[in-house]
LOLUM-74274 format. One record per residue (C-alpha): x, z, y negated; residue number from 1. Coordinates in Angstrom, 1 decimal, decimal comma, padded with zeros to 4 digits. Each point is the difference from the previous one (the first is absolute). Layout:
% residues N
PT:east:up:north:n
PT:X:Z:Y:NUM .
...
This chain:
% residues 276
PT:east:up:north:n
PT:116,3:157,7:-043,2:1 .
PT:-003,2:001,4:-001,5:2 .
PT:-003,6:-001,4:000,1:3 .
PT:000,4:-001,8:-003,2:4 .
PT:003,4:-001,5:000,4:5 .
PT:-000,9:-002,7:002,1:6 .
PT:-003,0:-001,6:-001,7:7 .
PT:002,0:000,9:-003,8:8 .
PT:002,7:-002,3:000,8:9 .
PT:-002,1:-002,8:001,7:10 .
PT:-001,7:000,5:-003,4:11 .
PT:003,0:-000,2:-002,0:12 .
PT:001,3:-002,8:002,6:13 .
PT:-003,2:-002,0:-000,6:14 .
PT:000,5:-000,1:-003,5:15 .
PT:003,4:-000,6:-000,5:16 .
PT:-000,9:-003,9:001,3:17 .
PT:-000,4:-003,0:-002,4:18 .
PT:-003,1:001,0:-001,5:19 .
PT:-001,7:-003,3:001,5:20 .
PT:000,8:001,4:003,3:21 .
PT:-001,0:003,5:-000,7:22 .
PT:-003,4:000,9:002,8:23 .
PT:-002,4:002,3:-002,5:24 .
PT:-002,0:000,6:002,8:25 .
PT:003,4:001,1:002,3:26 .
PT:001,2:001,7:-002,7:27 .
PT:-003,7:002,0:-000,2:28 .
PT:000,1:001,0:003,2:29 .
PT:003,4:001,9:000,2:30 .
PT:-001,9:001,7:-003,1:31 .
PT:-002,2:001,2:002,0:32 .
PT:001,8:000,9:003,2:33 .
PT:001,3:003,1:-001,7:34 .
PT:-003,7:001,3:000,6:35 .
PT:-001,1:-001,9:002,9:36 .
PT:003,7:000,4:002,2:37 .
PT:-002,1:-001,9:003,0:38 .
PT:-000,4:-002,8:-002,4:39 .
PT:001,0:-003,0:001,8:40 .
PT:000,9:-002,9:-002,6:41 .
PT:000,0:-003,0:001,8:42 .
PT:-003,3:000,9:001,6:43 .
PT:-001,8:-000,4:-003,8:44 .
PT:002,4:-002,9:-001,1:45 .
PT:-001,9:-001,6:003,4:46 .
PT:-003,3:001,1:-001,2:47 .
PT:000,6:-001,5:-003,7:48 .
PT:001,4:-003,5:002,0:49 .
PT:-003,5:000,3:002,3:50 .
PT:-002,2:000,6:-003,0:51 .
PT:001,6:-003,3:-001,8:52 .
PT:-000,3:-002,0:003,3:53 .
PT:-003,9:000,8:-000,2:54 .
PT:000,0:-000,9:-003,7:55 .
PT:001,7:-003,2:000,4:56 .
PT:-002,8:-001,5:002,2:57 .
PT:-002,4:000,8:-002,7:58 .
PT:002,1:-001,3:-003,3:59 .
PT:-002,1:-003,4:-001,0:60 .
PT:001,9:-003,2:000,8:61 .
PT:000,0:-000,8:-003,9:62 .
PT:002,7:002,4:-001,0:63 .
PT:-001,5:000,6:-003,6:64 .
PT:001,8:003,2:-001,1:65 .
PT:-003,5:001,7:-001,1:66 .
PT:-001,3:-001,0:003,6:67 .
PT:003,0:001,8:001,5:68 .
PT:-001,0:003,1:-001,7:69 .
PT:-003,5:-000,3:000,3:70 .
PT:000,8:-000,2:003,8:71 .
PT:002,4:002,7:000,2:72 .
PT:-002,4:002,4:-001,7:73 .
PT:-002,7:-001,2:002,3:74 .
PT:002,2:000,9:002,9:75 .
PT:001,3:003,5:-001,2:76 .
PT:-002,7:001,3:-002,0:77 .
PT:-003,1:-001,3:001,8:78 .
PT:000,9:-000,9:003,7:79 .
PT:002,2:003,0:-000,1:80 .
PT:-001,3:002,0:-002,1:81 .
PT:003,1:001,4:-002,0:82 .
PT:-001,4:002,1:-002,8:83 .
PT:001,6:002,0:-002,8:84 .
PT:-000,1:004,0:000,1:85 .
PT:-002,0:000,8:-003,0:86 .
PT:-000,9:002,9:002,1:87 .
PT:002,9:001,8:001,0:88 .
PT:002,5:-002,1:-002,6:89 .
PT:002,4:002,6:000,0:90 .
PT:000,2:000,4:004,0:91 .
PT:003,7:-000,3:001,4:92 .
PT:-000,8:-002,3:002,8:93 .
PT:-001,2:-002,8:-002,9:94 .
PT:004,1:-000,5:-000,6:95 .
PT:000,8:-000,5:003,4:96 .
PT:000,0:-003,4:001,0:97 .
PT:-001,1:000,8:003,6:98 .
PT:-002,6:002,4:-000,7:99 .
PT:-001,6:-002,7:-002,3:100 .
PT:000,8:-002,5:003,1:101 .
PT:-002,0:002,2:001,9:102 .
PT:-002,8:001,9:-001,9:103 .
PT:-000,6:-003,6:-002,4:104 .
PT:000,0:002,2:-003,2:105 .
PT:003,2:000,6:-002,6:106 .
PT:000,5:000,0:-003,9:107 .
PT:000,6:-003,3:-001,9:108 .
PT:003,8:000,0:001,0:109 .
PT:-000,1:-000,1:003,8:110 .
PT:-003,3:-001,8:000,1:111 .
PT:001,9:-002,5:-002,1:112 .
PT:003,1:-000,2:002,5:113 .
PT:-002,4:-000,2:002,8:114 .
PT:-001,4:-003,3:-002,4:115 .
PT:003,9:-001,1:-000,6:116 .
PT:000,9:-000,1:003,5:117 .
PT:-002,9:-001,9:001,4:118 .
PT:000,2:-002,6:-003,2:119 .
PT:004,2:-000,4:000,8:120 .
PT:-000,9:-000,4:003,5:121 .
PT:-002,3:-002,8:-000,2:122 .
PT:002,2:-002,3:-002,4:123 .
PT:-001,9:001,7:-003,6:124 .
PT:002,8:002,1:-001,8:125 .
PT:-001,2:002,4:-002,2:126 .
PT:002,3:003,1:-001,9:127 .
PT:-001,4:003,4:-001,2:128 .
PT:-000,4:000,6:-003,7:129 .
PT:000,2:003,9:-001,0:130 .
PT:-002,6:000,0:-002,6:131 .
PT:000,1:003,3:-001,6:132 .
PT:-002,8:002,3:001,9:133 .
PT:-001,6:-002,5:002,3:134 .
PT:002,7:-002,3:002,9:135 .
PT:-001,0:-003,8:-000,3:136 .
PT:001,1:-003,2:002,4:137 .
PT:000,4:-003,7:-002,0:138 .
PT:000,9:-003,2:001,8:139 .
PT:003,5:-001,1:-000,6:140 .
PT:-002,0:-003,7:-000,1:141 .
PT:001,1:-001,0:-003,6:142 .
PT:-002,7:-001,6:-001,1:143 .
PT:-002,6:003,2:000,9:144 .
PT:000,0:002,1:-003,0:145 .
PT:-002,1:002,7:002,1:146 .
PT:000,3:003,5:001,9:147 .
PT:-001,2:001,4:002,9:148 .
PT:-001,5:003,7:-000,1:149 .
PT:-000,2:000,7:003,8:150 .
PT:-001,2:003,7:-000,7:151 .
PT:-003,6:-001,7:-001,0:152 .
PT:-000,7:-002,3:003,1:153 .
PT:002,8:-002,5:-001,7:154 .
PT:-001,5:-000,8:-003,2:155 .
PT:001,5:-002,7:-002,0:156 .
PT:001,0:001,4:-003,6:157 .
PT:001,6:-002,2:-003,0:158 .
PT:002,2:001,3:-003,0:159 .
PT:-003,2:001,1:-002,0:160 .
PT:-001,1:002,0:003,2:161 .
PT:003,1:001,9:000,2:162 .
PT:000,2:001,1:-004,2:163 .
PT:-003,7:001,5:000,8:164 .
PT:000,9:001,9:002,6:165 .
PT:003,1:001,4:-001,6:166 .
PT:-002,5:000,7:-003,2:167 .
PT:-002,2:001,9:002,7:168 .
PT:002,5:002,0:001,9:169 .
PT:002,3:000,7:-003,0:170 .
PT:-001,7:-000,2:-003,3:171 .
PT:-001,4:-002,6:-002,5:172 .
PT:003,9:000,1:-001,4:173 .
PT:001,7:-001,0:003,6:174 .
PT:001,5:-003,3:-000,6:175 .
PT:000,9:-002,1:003,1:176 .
PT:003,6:-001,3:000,1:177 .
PT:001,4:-003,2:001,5:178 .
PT:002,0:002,2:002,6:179 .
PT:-003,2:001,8:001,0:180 .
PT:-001,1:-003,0:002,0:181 .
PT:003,9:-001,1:000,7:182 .
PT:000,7:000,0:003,9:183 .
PT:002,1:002,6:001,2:184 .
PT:002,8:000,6:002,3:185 .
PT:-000,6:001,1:003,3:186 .
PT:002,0:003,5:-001,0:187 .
PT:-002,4:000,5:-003,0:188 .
PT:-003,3:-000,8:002,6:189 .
PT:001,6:002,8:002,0:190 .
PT:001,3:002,5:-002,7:191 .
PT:-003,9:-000,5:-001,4:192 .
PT:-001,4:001,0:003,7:193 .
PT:002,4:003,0:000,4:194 .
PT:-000,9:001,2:-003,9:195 .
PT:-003,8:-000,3:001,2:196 .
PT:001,2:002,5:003,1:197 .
PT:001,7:002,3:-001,8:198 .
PT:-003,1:000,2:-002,8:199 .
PT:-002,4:000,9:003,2:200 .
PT:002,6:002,9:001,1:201 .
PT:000,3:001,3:-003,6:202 .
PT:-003,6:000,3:000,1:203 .
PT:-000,6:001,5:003,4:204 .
PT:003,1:002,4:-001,2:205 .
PT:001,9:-000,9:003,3:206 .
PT:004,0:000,3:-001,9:207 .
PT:001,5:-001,1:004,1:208 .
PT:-001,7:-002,9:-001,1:209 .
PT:000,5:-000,8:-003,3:210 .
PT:003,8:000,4:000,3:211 .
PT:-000,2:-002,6:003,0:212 .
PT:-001,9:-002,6:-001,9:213 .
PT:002,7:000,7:-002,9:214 .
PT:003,0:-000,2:002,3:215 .
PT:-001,1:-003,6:001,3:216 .
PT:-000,8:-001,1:-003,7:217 .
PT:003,4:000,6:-000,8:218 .
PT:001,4:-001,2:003,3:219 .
PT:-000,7:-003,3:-000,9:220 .
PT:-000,1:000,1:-003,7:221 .
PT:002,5:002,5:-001,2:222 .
PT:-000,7:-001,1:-003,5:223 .
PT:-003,5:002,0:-000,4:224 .
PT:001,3:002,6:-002,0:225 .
PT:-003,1:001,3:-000,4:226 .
PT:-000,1:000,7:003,8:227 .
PT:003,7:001,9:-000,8:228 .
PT:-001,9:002,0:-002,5:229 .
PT:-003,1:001,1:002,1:230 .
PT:002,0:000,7:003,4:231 .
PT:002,1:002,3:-002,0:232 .
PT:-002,6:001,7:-001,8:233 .
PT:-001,9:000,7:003,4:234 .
PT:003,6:001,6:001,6:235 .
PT:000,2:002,1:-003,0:236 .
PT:-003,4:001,3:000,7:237 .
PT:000,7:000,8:003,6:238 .
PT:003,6:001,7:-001,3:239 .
PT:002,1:-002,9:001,5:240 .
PT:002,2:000,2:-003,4:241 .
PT:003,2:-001,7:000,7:242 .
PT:-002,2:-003,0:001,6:243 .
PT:-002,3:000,4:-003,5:244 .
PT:003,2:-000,5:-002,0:245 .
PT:001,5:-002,6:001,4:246 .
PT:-003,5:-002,2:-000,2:247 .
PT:-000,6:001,5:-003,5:248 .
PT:003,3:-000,9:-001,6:249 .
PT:-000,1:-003,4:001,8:250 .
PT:-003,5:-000,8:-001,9:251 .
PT:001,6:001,0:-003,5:252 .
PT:002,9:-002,0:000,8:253 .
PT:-002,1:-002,8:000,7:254 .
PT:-002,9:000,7:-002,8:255 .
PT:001,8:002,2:-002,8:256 .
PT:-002,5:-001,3:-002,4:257 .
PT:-003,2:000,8:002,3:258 .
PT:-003,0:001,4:-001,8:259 .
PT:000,3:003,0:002,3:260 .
PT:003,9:000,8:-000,4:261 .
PT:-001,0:003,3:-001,8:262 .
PT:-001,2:001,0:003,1:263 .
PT:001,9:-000,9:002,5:264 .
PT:002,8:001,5:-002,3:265 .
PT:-001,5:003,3:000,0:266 .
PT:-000,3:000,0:003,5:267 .
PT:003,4:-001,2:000,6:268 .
PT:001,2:003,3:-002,2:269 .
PT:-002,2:002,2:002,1:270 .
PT:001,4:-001,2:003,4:271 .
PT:003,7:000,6:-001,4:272 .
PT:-000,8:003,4:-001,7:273 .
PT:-001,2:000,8:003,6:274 .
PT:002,9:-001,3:001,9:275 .
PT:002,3:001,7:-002,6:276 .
């Protein structure tokens, strides 16, 4: 069994629970034992349970849901001093869920699950909402109509907050959508954190890379087409044809209407002119 066998089917294991049952943080972790093969899991799952015992004896006796945040971003971001990376944003180790365990710095997404995992563990449920550009946390408490941005030190944003952002990152013509700030399933937090990985390798050029974080996208969510697509695009650049076609022709199959179908077409001619 290779190196990534074992933690890609606890992955795929982990997620193939009732989604109320489903361990983000677990599930993180066998992410990142592909690069970190020492990676023990049940030593950070203690760490996560230690770092929620110490925040329990400092939650204030009236449970007031805005007190519960205000103490859990006291604990993380203050006594702890967890911190986005506005630094080094596009450093691997701020998607690994044990490097930002251990260093205290990561991207919205992880810093978030680090903020999830605390919040479920001290009796204050909270889901991830994949607002486009920036990760975001929300009480599931159904009378708070608020999010949770633990990226900036947990600052609490409303509706309003999000639409200017969105206007800010994308454009005075972004509109936010009800789904933007939906929660999302524990496959989408995960397919979001892998998608983040594989932009970093794209960047840094590193292909070994790339085509891992696109293998484990579509390991536990066959339907990103687009992932067919771009895997098979990168085995036709390194001459891997047969492997190309297969992921090609699965992508029109899937999308024959996609804006790019010219292309892929033409490529899909190419590779058979070649084989012929």
């Amino acid at each position: 069994m290779t190196n990534s066998a074992l933690p890609r089917e606890r992955l795929y294991e982990e997620l193939n629970r009732p989604s109320d049952q489903v361990s983000l943080a677990r599930a993180a972790l066998y992410i990142a034992q592909e690069d970190y093969p020492q990676l023990v899991v049940d030593d950070y799952m203690a760490l996560l349970d230690r770092m929620a015992d110490a925040l329990r004896r400092q939650l204030p006796t009236d449970r007031y849901p805005l007190k519960i945040i205000q103490a859990i971003n006291g604990y993380l971001f203050t006594e702890l001093n967890f911190r986005g990376n506005s630094i080094a944003y596009y450093d691997p180790r701020n998607s690994f869920l044990n490097e930002v365990l251990e260093r205290r710095v990561g991207i919205p997404i992880t810093l978030s699950l680090v903020y999830l995992e605390l919040a479920q563990r001290v009796g204050f449920p909270m889901v991830g909402v994949s607002m486009p550009g920036h990760f975001l946390i929300r009480p599931t408490v159904a009378e708070m109509d608020l999010l949770v941005d633990p990226f900036h030190q947990g600052e609490i944003l409303f509706e309003q907050d999000c639409r200017n952002r969105m206007k800010q990152m994308f454009g005075d013509l972004a509109q936010l959508e009800p789904h933007h700030l939906a929660p999302i399933s524990p496959t989408t937090f995960l397919v979001r954190m892998l998608t983040n990985l594989k932009l970093i390798y794209l960047q840094n050029r590193d292909v070994p890379k790339v085509l891992e974080a696109i293998n484990r996208i579509l390991l536990i969510y066959p339907e990103a087409v687009g992932e067919w697509r771009d895997r098979g695009l990168i085995y036709y650049q390194q001459g891997l044809l047969d492997q190309a076609l297969l992921d090609l022709e699965r992508y029109l199959y899937q999308h024959p209407n996609a804006t790019d179908a010219f292309e892929i077409r033409r490529v899909i001619e190419q590779i058979e002119s070649v084989r012929d």
